[in-house]
C-alpha positions in Angstrom: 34.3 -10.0 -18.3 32.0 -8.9 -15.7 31.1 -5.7 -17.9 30.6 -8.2 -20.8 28.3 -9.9 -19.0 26.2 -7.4 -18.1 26.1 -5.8 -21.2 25.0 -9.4 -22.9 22.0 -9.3 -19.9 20.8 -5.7 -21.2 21.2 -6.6 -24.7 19.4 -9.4 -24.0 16.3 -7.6 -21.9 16.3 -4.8 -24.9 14.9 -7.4 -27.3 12.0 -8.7 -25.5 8.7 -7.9 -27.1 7.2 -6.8 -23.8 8.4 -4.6 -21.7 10.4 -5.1 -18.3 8.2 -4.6 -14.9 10.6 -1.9 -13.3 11.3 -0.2 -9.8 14.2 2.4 -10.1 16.3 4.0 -6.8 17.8 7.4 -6.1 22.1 7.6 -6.0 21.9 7.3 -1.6 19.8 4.2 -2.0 21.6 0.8 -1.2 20.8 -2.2 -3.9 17.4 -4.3 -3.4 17.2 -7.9 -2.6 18.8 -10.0 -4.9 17.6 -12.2 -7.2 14.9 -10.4 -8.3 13.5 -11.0 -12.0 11.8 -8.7 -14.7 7.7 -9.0 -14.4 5.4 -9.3 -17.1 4.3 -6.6 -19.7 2.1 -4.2 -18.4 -1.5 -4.9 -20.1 -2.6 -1.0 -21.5 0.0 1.4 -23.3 0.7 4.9 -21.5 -1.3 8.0 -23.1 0.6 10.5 -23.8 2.3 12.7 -21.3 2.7 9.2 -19.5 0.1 6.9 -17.3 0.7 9.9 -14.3 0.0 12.7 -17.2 -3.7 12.6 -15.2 -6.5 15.4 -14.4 -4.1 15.6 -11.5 -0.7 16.7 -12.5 -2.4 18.8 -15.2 -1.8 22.1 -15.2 1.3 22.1 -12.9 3.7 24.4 -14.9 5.6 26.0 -11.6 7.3 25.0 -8.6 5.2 26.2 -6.4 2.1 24.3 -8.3 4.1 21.4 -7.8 4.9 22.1 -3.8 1.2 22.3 -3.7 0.2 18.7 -5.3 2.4 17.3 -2.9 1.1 19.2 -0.5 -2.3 18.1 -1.1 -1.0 14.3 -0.4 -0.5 15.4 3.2 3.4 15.7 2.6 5.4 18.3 4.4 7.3 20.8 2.2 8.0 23.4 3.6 10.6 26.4 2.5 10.6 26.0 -0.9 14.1 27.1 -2.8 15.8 27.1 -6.0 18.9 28.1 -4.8 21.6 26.0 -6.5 23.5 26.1 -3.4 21.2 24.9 -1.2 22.8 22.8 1.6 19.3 21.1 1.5 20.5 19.2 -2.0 21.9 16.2 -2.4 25.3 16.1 -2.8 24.8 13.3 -5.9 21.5 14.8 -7.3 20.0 13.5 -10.4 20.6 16.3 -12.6 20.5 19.9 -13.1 18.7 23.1 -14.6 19.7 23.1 -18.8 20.0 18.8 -18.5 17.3 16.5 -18.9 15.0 19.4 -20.4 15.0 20.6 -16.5 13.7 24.2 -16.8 13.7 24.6 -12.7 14.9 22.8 -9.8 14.0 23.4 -6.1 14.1 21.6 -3.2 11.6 22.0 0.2 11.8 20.5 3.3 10.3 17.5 4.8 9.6 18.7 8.8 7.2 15.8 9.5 9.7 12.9 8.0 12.7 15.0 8.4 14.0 14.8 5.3 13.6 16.8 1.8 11.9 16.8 -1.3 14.2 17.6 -4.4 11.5 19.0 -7.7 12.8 19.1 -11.3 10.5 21.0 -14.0 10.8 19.8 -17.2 9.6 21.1 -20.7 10.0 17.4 -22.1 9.2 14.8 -20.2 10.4 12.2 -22.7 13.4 13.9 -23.2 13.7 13.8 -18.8 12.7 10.1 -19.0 15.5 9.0 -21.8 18.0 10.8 -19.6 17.0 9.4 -16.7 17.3 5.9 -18.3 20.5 6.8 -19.6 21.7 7.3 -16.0 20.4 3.9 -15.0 22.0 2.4 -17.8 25.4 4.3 -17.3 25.9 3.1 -13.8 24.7 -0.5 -14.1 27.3 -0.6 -17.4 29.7 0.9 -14.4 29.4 -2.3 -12.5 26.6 -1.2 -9.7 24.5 -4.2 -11.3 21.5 -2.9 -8.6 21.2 0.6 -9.1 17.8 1.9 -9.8 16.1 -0.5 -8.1 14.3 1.4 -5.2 14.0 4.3 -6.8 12.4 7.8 -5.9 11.9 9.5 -8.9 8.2 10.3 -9.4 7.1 11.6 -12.6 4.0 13.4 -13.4 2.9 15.1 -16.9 5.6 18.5 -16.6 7.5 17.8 -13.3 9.3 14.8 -11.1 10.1 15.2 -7.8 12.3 12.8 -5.5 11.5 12.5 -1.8 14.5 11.4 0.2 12.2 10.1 3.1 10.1 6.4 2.3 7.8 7.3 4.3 7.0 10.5 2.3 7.4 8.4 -1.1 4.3 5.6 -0.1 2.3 9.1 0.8 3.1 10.3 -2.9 2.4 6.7 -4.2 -1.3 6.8 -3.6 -1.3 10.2 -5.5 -1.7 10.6 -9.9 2.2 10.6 -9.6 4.2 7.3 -10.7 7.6 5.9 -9.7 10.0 5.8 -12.8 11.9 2.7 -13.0 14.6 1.2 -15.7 16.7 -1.1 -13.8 16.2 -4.7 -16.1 16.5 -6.7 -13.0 13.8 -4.6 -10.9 9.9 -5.8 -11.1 6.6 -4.9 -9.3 4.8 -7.3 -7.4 1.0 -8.0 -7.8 -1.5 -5.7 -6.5 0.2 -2.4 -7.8 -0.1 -0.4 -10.8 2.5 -1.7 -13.7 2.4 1.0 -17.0 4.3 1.9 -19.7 6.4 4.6 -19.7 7.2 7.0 -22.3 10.7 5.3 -23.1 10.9 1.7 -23.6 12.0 -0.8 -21.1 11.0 1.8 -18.2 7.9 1.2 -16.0 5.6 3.8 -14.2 4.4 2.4 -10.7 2.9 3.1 -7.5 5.4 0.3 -5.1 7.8 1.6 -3.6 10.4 -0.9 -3.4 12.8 -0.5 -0.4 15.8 -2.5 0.8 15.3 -2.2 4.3 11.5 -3.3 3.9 9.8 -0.1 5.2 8.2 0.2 1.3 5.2 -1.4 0.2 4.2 -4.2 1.1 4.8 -7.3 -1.1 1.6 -9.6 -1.2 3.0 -12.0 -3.3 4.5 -13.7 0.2 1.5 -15.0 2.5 2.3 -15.6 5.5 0.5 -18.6 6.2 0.6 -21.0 9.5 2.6 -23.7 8.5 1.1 -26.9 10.9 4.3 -28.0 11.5 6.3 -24.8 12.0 3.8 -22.4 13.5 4.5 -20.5 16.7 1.1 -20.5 18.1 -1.5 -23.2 18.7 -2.9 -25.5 18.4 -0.5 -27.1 16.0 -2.6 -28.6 13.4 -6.3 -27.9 12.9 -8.4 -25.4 14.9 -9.8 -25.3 18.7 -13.0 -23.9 16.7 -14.9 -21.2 16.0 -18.3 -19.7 17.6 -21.3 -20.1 15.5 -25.0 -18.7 15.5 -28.3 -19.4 12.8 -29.4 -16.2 13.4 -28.4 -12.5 14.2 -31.0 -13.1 17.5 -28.7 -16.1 18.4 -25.6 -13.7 17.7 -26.4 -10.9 19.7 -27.6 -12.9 22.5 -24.4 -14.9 22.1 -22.0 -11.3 23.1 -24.5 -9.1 24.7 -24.2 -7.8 26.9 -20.8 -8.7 29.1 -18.7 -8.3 25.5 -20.7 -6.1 23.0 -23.1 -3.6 24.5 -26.4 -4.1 22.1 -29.1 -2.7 24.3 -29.8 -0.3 20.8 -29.9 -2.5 17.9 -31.0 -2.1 14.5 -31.0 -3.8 10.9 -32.9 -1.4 9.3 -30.7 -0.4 6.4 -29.9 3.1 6.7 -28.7 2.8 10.3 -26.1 -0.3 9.2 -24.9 2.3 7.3 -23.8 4.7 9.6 -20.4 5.4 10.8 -18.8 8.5 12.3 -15.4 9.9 12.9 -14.1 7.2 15.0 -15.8 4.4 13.9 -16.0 2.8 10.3 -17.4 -0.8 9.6 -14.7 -2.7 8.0 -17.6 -4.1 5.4 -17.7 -1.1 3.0 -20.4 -1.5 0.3 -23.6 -3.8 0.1 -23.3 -6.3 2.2 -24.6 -8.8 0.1 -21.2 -8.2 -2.2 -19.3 -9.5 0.4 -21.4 -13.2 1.3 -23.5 -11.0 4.5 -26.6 -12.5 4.6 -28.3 -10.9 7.6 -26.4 -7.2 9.4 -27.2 -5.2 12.3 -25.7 -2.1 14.0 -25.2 -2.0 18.0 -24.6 1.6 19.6 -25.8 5.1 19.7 -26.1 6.6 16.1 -26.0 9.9 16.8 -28.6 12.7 17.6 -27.1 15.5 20.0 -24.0 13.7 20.3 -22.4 11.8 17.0 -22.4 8.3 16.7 -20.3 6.0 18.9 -19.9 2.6 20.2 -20.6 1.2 17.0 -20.3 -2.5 16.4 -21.4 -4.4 13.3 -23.1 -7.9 14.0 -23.2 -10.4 10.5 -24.6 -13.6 9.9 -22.5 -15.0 6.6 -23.4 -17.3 3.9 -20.6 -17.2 2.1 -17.1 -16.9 4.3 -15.1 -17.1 1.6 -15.9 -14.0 -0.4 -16.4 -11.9 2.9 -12.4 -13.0 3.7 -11.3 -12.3 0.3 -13.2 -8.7 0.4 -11.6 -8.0 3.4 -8.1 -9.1 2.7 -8.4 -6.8 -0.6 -9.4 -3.7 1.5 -6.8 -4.5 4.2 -4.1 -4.7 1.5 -5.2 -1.1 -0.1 -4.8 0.2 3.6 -1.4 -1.8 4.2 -0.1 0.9 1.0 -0.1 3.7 3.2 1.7 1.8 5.1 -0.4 0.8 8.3 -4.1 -0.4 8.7 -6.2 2.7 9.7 -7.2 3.5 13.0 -10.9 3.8 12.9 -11.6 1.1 10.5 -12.9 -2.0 12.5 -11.2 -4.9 12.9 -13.0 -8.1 11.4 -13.6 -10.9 14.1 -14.4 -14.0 12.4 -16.1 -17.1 13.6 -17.9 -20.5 12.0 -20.5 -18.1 10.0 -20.8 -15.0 11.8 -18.8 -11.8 12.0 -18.3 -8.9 14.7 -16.9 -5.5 13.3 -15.2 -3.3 16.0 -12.4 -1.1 16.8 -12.6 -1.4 20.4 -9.8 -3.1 22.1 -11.9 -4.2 25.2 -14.8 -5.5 23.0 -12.1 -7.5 20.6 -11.0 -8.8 24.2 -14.6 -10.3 25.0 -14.9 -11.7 21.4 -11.1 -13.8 22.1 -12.5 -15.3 25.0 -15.5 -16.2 23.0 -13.1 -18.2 20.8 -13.9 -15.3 17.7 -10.5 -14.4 15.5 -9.3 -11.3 14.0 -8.8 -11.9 10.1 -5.3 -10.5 9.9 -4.2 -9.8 6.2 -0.6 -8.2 7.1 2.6 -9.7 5.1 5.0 -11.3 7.3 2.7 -11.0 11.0 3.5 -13.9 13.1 2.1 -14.7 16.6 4.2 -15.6 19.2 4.2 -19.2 21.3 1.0 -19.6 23.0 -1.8 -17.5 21.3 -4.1 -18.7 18.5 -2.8 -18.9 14.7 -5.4 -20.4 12.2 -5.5 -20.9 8.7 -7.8 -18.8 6.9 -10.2 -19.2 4.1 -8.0 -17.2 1.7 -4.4 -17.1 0.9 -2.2 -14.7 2.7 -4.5 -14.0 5.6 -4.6 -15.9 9.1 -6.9 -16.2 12.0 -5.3 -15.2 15.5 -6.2 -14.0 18.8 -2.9 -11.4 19.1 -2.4 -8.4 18.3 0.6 -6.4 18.0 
């Protein structure tokens, strides 16, 4: 009966005019959440070769081409070998040379993530893809309802390659390479790239689902303060925000105890300048993102590069700076961490403080300013601020983790 059933639900699936929004899994991967359900279509057919059949799998027609891409994505891969016998192999790999269209197989190791990367060369990758499916399809029919649904198989136009390490896999995500996927019950959340793949009711994407929630992140789950619920205070409403009607009332508002603005400059090509080890978390005209007035505090370089940058912003329109900021905050978030040198964006009533300096952000907490924090699933413990923002998924808070 159970058998029946499933077979009924892929029948089912098979007939739909659209296809299923996918996210497949290797054989060592345990089952995703339940309860998932199949996304929409994706909007724009694949060309052919498939959506990852870019300028930047082309012309990869060995293994060590293909060692190199990967390479190129900062992924260790070290030792290439195509030695069947290989201890580095899995012991329940995908498929072999002479199956699938595979024309080589090799597999390299992964120092950084300590784990491996297995690469299959294929002269057909339709032919690899309807296999693959096949596979999906065979052990789902088996009874392993979940399989294929945090899958590593990344395809590009003449090769696919499956890291072992997730990690290693969100690295290769941001690359021209896409995550196959034919699992029915699998989908991709919003925010990530949903094409066709050359088979139907397969998907090419860039999330990397995971079970143990160390893949992308899923923005379709704010984490907003709930009044009621909320760890950190106040409980309802806000204990305010600092405000200023000019960027003379903003910088004499935090200089010079919190940020140091003894150089200070609007002209517009020092705003634009950023070094090394500090990057304004505005990127682009300001105007874009609701900045009405900007200024630059620190040394911009001469002898020495720039440092001790901070960004000072009078806003006009809070709203579309928040919802700039969460959207570069969730492209960061894909690597899988915020980076380092971007500044963090300290909000108050209509002005903003960019930095990336601990002690500064420290100064701007006691002057009641709040970090716009974008991250699914961040709380803040009892006793420190948690604030509704202006936009969905994003909060305002005084911690950090």
């Amino acid at each position: 009966m159970r058998l029946q059933r499933i077979q009924r639900a892929l029948a089912t699936a098979a007939t739909l005019v659209a296809l299923a929004t996918l996210t497949a899994c290797e054989d060592k991967e345990p089952g995703a959440r339940p309860g998932t359900t199949p996304a929409a279509a994706p909007s724009q057919p694949a060309a052919a070769g498939g959506a990852a059949a870019g300028s930047g799998t082309d012309g990869i027609t060995s293994l060590a081409d293909a060692q190199r891409y990967v390479q190129q994505q900062t992924v260790s891969c070290e030792d290439l070998s195509t030695n069947p016998k290989d201890s580095r192999l899995p012991l329940t790999d995908l498929t072999t040379v002479g199956k699938w269209s595979v024309t080589q197989r090799g597999v390299c190791s992964d120092r950084v993530e300590r784990g491996e990367l297995i690469f299959y060369m294929t002269s057909d990758m339709k032919e690899f893809q309807t296999r693959y499916k096949q596979h999906v399809m065979d052990k789902i029919a088996a009874g392993n309802g979940t399989y294929g649904q945090t899958s590593r198989v990344f395809v590009g136009k003449n090769f696919a390659v499956t890291p072992t390490s997730t990690k290693t896999a969100l690295l290769l995500s941001r690359s021209d390479l896409r995550i196959l996927t034919c699992n029915p019950m699998s989908r991709v959340p919003e925010g990530y790239k949903r094409e066709a793949a050359l088979v139907e009711h397969c998907m090419l994407s860039d999330f990397v689902n995971s079970s143990d929630g160390s893949g992308s992140p899923n923005f379709e789950h704010p984490q907003n303060p709930d009044a009621s619920e909320k760890p950190g205070q106040p409980a309802q409403g806000s204990l305010g925000l600092p405000k200023a009607s000019s960027l003379n009332e903003l910088k004499q508002l935090v200089h010079p105890h919190t940020v140091d603005c003894t150089n200070m400059s609007t002209a517009a090509d020092a705003v634009a300048v950023s070094s090394i080890d500090y990057a304004p978390a505005v990127d682009g005209a300001p105007s874009a993102w609701g900045i009405k007035d900007r200024a630059i505090c620190g040394d911009l370089g001469g002898e020495r590069r720039a440092h001790n940058l901070n960004w000072l912003s009078t806003v006009s329109d809070m709203k579309t700076l928040q919802q700039k900021a969460k959207a570069a905050q969730q492209e960061d978030l894909k690597d899988g961490r915020l980076k380092a040198t971007v500044s963090k964006l300290m909000v108050g009533e209509n002005i903003v403080v960019e930095t990336n300096d601990k002690s500064v952000r420290h100064g701007l907490y006691q002057l009641q300013f709040l970090y716009l924090n974008c991250e699914p699933g961040f709380k803040a413990p009892s006793g420190y601020r948690l604030e509704k923002s202006q936009v969905d998924g994003c909060v305002l808070t005084n911690y950090e983790r």
